[in-house]
C-alpha positions as CSV (number, residue, x, y, z in Angstrom):
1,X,-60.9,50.1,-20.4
2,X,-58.1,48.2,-18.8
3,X,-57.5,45.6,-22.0
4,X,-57.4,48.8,-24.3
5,X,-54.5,50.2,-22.1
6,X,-50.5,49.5,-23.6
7,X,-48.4,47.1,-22.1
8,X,-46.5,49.7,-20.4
9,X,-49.1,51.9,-18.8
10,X,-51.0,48.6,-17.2
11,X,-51.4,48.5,-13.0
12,X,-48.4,47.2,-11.8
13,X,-50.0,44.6,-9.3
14,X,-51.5,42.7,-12.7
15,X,-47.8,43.0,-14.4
16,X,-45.9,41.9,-11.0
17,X,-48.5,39.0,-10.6
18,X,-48.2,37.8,-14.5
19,X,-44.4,38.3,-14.3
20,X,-44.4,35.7,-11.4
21,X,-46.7,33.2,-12.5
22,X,-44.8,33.0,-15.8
23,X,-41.2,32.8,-13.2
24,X,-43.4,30.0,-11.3
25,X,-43.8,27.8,-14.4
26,X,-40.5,27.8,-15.5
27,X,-39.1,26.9,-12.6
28,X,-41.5,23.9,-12.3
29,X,-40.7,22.8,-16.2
30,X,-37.1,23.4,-14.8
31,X,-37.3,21.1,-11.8
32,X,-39.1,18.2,-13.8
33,X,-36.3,18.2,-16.6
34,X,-33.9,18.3,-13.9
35,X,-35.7,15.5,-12.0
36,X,-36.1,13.4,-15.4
37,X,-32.6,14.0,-15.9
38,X,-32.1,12.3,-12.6
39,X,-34.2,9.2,-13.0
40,X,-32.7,8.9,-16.6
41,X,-29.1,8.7,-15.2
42,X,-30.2,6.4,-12.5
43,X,-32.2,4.2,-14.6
44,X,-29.2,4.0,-17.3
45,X,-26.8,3.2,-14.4
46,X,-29.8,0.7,-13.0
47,X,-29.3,-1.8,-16.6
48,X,-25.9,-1.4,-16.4
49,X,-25.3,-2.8,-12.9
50,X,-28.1,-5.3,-13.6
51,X,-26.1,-6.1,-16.9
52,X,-22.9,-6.7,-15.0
53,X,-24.1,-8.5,-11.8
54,X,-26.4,-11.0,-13.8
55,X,-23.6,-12.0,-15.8
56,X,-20.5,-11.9,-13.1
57,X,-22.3,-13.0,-9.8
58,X,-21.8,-16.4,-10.7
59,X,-18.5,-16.1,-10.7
60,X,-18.0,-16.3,-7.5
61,X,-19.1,-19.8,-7.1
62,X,-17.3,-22.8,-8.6
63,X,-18.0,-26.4,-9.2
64,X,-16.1,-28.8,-7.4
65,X,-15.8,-32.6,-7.7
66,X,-15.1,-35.4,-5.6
67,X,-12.2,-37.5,-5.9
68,X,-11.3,-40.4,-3.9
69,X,-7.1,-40.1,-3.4
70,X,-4.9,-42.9,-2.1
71,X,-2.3,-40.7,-0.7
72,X,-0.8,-44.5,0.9
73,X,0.9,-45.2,-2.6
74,X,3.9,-46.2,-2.9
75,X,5.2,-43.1,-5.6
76,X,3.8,-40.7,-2.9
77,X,6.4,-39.6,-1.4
78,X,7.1,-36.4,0.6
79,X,9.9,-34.9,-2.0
80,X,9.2,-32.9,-5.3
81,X,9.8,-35.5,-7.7
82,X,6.3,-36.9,-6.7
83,X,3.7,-36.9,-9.4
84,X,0.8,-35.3,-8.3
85,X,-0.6,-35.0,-11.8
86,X,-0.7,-38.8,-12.5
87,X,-1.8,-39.4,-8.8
88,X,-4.4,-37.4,-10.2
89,X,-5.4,-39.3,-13.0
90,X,-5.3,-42.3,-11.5
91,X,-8.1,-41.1,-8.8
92,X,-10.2,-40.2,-11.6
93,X,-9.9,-43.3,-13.7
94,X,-10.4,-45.1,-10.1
95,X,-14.1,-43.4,-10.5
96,X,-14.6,-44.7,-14.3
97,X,-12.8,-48.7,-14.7
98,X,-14.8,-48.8,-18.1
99,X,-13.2,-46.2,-19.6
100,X,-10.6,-48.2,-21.5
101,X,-9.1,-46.4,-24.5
102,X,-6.8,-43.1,-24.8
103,X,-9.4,-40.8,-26.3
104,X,-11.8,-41.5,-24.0
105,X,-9.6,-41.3,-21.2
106,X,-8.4,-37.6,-22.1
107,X,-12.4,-36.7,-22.4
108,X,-12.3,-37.8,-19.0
109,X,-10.2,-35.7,-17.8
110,X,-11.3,-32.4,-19.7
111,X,-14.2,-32.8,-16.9
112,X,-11.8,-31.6,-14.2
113,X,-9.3,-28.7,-14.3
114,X,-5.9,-28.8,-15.1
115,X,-4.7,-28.0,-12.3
116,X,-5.8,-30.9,-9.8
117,X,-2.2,-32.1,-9.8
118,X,-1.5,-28.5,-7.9
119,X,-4.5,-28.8,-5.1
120,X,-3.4,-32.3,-4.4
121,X,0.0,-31.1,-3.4
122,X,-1.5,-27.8,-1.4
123,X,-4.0,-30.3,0.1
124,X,-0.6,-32.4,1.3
125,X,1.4,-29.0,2.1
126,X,-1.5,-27.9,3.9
127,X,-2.3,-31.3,5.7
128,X,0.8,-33.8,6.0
129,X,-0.7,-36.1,8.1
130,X,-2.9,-36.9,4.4
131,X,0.4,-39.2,3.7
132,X,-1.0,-42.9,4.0
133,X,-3.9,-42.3,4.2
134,X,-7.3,-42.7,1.4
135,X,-8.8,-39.6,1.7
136,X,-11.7,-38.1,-0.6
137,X,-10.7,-34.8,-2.3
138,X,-12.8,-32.2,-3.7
139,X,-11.0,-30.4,-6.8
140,X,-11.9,-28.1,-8.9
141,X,-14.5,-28.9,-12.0
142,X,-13.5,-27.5,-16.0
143,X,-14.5,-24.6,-16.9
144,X,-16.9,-26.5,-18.9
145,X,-17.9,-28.3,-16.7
146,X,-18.6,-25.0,-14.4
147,X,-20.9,-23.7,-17.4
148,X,-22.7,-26.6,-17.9
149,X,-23.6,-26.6,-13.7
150,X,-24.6,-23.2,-14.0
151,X,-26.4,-23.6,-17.2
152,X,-24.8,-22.2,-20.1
153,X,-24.1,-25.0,-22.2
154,X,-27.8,-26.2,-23.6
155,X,-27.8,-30.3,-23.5
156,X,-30.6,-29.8,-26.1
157,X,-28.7,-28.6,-28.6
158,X,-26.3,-31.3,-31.2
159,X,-23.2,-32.7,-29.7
160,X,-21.1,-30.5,-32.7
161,X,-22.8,-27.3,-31.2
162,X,-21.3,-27.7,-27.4
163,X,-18.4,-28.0,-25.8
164,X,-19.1,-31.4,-24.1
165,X,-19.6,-34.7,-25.9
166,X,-22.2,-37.1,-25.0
167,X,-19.8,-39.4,-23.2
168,X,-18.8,-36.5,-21.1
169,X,-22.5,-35.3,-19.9
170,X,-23.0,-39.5,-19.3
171,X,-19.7,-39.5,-17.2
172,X,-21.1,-36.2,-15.9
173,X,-24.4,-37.7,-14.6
174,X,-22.7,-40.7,-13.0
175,X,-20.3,-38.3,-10.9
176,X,-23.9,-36.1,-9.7
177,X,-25.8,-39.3,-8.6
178,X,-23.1,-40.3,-6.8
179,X,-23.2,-37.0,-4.9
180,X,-19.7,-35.6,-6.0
181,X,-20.7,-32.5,-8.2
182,X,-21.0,-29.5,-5.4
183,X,-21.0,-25.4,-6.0
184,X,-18.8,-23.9,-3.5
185,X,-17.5,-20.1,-3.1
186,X,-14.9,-19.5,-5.6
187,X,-11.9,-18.6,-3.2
188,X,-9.8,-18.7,-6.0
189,X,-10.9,-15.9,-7.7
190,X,-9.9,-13.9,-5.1
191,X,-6.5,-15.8,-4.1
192,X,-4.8,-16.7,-7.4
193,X,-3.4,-14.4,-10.2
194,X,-4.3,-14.9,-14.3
195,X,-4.3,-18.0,-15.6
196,X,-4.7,-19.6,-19.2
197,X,-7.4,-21.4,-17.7
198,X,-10.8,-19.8,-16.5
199,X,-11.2,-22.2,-13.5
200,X,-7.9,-21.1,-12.5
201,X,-8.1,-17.5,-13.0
202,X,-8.2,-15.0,-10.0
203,X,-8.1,-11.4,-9.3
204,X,-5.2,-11.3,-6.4
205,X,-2.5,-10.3,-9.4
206,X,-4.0,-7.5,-10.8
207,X,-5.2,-6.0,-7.2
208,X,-1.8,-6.1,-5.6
209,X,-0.4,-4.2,-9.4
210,X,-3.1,-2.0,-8.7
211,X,-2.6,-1.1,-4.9
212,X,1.4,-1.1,-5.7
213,X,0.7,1.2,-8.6
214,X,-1.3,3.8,-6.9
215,X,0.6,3.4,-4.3
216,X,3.2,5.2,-6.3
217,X,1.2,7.2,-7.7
218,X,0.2,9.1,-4.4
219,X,3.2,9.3,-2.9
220,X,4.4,11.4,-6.2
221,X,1.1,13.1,-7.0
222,X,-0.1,14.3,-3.4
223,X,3.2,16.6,-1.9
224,X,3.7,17.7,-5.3
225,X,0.2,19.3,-6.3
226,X,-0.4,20.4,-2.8
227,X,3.2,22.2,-2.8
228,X,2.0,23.6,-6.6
229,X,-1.2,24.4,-5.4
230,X,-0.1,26.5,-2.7
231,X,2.4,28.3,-4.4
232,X,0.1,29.7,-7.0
233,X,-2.6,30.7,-4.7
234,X,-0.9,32.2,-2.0
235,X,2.8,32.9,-3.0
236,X,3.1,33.4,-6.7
237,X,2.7,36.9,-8.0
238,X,0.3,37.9,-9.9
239,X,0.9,38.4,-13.4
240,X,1.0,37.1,-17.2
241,X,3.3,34.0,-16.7
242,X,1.3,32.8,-13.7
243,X,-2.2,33.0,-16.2
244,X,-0.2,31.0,-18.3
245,X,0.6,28.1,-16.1
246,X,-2.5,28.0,-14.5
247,X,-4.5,27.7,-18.1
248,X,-2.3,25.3,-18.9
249,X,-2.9,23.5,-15.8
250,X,-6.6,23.5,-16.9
251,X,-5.6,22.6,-20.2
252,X,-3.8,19.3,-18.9
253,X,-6.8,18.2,-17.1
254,X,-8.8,17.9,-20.2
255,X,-6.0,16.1,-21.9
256,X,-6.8,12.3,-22.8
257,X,-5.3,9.6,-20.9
258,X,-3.8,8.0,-23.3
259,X,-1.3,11.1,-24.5
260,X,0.1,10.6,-20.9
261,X,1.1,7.2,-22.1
262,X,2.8,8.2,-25.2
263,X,4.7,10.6,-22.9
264,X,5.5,7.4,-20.3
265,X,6.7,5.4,-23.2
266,X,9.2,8.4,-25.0
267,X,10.8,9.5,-21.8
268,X,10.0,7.1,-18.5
269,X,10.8,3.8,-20.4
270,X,12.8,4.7,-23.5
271,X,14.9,7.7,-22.2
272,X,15.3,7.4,-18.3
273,X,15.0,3.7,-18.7
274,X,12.4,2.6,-16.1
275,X,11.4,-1.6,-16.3
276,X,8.4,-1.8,-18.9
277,X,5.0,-3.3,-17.3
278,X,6.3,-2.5,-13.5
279,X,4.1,-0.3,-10.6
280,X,6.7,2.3,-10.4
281,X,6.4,3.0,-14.1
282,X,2.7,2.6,-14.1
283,X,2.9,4.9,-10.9
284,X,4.5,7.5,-12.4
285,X,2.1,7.8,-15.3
286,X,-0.8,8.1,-13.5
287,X,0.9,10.6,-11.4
288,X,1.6,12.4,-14.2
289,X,-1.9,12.0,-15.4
290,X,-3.3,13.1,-12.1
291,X,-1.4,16.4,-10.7
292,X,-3.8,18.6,-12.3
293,X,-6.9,17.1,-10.9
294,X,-4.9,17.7,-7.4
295,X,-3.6,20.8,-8.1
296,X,-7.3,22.7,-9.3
297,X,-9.0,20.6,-6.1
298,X,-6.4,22.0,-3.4
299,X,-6.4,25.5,-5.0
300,X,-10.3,25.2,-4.6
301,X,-9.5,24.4,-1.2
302,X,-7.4,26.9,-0.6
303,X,-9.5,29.7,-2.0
304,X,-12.1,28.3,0.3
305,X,-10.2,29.6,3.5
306,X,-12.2,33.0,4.2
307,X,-9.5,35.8,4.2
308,X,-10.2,36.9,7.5
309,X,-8.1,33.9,8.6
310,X,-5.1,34.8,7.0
311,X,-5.7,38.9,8.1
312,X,-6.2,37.8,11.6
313,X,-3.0,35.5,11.3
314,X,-0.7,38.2,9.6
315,X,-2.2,40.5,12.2
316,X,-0.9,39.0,14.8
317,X,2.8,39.1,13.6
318,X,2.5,35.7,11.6
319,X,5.0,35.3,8.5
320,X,3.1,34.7,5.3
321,X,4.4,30.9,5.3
322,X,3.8,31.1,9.3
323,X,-0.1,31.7,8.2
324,X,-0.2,28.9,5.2
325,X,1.5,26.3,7.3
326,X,-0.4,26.9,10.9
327,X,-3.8,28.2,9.8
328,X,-4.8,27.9,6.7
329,X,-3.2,24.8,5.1
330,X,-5.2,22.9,7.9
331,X,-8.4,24.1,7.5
332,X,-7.7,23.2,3.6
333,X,-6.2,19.8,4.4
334,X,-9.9,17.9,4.2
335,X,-10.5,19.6,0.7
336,X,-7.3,18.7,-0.2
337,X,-7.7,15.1,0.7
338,X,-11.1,14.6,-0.4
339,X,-9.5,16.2,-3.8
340,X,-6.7,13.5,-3.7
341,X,-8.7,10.3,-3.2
342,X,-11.5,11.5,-6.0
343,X,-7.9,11.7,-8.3
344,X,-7.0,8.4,-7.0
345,X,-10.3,6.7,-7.6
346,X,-9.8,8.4,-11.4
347,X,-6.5,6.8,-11.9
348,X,-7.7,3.6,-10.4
349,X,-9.8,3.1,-13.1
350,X,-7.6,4.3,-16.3
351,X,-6.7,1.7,-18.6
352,X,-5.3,3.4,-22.0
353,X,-1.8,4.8,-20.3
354,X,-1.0,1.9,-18.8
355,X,-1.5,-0.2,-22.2
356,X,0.9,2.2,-23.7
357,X,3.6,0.9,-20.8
358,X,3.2,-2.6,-21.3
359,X,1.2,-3.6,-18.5
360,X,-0.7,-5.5,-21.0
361,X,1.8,-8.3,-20.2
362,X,0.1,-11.8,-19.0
363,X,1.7,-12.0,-15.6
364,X,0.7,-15.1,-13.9
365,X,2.9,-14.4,-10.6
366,X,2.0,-11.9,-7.5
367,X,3.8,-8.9,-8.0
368,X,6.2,-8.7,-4.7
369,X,7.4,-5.2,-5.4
370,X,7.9,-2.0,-7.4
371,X,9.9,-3.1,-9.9
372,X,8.3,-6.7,-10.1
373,X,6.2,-6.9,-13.7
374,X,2.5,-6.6,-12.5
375,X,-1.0,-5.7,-14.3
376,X,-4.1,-3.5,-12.8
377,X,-7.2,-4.8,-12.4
378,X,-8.9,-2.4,-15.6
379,X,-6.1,-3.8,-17.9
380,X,-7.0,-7.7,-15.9
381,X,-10.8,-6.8,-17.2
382,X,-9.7,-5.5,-20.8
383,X,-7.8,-8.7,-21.2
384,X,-10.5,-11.1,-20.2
385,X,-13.3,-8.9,-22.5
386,X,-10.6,-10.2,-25.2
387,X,-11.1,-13.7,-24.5
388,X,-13.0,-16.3,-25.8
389,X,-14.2,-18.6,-23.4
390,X,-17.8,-18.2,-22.4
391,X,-16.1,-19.1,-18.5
392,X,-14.2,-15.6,-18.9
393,X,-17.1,-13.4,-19.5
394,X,-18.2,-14.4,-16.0
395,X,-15.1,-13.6,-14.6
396,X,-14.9,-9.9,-16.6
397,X,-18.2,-9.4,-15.2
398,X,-17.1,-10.1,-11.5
399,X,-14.2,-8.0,-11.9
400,X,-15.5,-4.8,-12.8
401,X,-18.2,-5.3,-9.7
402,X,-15.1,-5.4,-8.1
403,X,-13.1,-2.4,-9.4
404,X,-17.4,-0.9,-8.9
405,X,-17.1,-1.7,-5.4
406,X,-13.8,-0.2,-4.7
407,X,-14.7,3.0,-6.3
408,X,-17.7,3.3,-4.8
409,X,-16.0,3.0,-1.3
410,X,-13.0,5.3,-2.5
411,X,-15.6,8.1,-3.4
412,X,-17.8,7.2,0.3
413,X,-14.7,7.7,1.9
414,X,-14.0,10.9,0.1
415,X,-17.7,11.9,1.2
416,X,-17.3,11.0,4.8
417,X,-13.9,12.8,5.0
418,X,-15.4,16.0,3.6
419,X,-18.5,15.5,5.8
420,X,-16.3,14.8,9.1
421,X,-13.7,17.8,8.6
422,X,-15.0,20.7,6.8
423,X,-15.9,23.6,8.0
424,X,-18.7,26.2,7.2
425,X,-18.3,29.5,7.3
């Protein structure tokens, strides 16, 4: 008689029970979507890191080869007219007496980088006591000679199809018997700044444009949205114009990168007049770029604070700016900060304001300061993506693993800030 009854005139214990089995299902087709949603993001994020480190791990080793140096010549000379580059040259053809004519000779030499003529005069800055003496050298290999050790140029394939002719892989085979092909760690990536050549390419450059450059950009962005943050939550009044700026303030956040670059290249470098392709203006862009990040952050740090701390405080005869200052800016601070270096790892890795500043620039010097021309390491990577040496991918690869790495540890440190210094209520 039960099944004949209406819907609405059923025992309640069957319609509680039914009501909460259906509740029971959806929440377990919630958590699996939720939980594929999960696996899908961290399988996705799985290929691209395998992608990127299968491609760029071997750029951190580079081939070297042996060179026998007679630093006991008489045009070696401890002064800077001495020709390093010939001294070079001479080692190599040393290694090779039956290579006789001029185009054979300058295939030779394609098998070692360009810039042996340099590590022979480090190697005699570094060591003077070389001076009179035969010493073997290791230098470093071409970049085609690099990917044909690491086995990306196919010897299979026709001579037309690769960068290195017969004679080269013969003269290449001579130097391996003889023991003088090695892989070694590529300090150079990590000590030298950009090059035209791949073998001589390095990351130091862009890191020092980037550290200078958010360097800037903290000391603008931090007092500034912290000071606007407070002011809106605790001091400003409450009433139409304050709405206004702070949905504006929201509405900045969402507004793309690159607009903040149009606005750096209309009033920072062709109105105030601040040096194109230089950390400071870089600095200020990303500033620009960031303040609203920090300022929604430290107001949701601020709004954290329970009231009771600023009753008790005011209770007690504080001022209002008595009760900010002592009490509840530093139980905000960790927010704050955790707020900050989440913005910092953001501008770290913006690319499109910069390019509108001209730190597109190929700067083959160490930035030493502010106003010195420098690139950041995204702009480093968008410029080797652009080139066309199969030696460069390697290197782009490498790079953004680095630029990974030290956003991974900017956002760890964010983590363990939060997880050292806040508080729970």
């Amino acid at each position: 008689m039960t099944d004949n009854m209406p819907r609405s005139i059923q025992s309640g214990p069957d319609l509680s029970a039914a009501r909460i089995a259906r509740r029971n299902r959806s929440e377990r087709w919630f958590r699996q979507l939720g939980i594929l949603a999960i696996g899908s993001a961290l399988l996705m994020l799985a290929v691209l890191m395998t992608s990127i480190t299968s491609k760029g791990y071997s750029a951190f080793w580079q081939t070297q080869i042996a060179i026998n140096v007679n630093f006991a010549s008489s045009d070696v000379l401890p002064t800077e007219k001495v020709n390093f580059r010939g001294l070079a040259r001479r080692s190599i053809r040393a290694l090779f007496p039956d290579v006789k004519s001029r185009r054979d000779k300058r295939a030779l030499y394609k098998l070692f980088s360009n810039g042996i003529g340099y590590e022979l005069r480090d190697a005699i800055q570094r060591d003077p006591s070389l001076l009179g003496q035969s010493k073997r050298i290791w230098v470093k290999a071409s970049a085609d000679t690099d990917m044909l050790v690491k086995g990306f140029i196919e010897r299979a394939v026709k001579q037309s199809d690769r960068r290195l002719s017969d004679k080269q892989l013969t003269w290449f085979d001579r130097l391996e018997k003889d023991g003088r092909i090695a892989k070694r760690f590529n300090l150079t990536f990590f000590t030298q700044a950009d090059s035209r050549e791949p073998e001589q390419a390095g990351i130091l450059g862009a890191l020092i444009g980037s550290i200078l450059t958010l360097s800037v950009t903290l000391l603008l962005v931090f007092p500034v949205g912290v000071a606007a943050a407070i002011y809106l939550e605790e001091f400003a009044p409450k009433n139409r114009w304050s709405d206004v700026i702070e949905v504006n303030i929201n509405n900045l956040a969402a507004v793309p990168s690159i607009v903040f670059g149009l606005l750096g290249l209309a009033v920072l470098l062709n109105w105030v007049g601040l040096p194109r392709s230089t950390p400071i203006a870089g600095g200020v862009v990303l500033a620009l770029m960031t303040l609203p990040t920090i300022i929604i952050s430290s107001r949701s740090a601020l709004k954290a604070v329970p009231p009771s701390i600023r009753e008790a405080a005011i209770g007690m005869g504080a001022s209002p700016l008595q009760t900010v200052s002592h009490h509840v800016l530093p139980l905000a601070m960790p927010g704050m900060m955790t707020g900050a270096i989440i913005g910092m790892a953001q501008a770290l890795g913006e690319t499109a304001p910069l390019l509108m500043i001209g730190m597109v620039a190929f700067i083959v010097d160490v930035p030493g300061g502010f106003t010195d021309a420098a690139t950041v390491l995204p702009v480093q990577i968008f410029l080797w993506a652009d080139a066309p040496e199969r030696a460069f991918v390697e290197k782009t690869s490498a790079a953004i693993m680095v630029l990974v790495a030290f956003l991974i540890a900017m956002n760890l440190f964010a983590i363990l800030m939060r997880k050292k210094f806040e508080r729970r209520w």
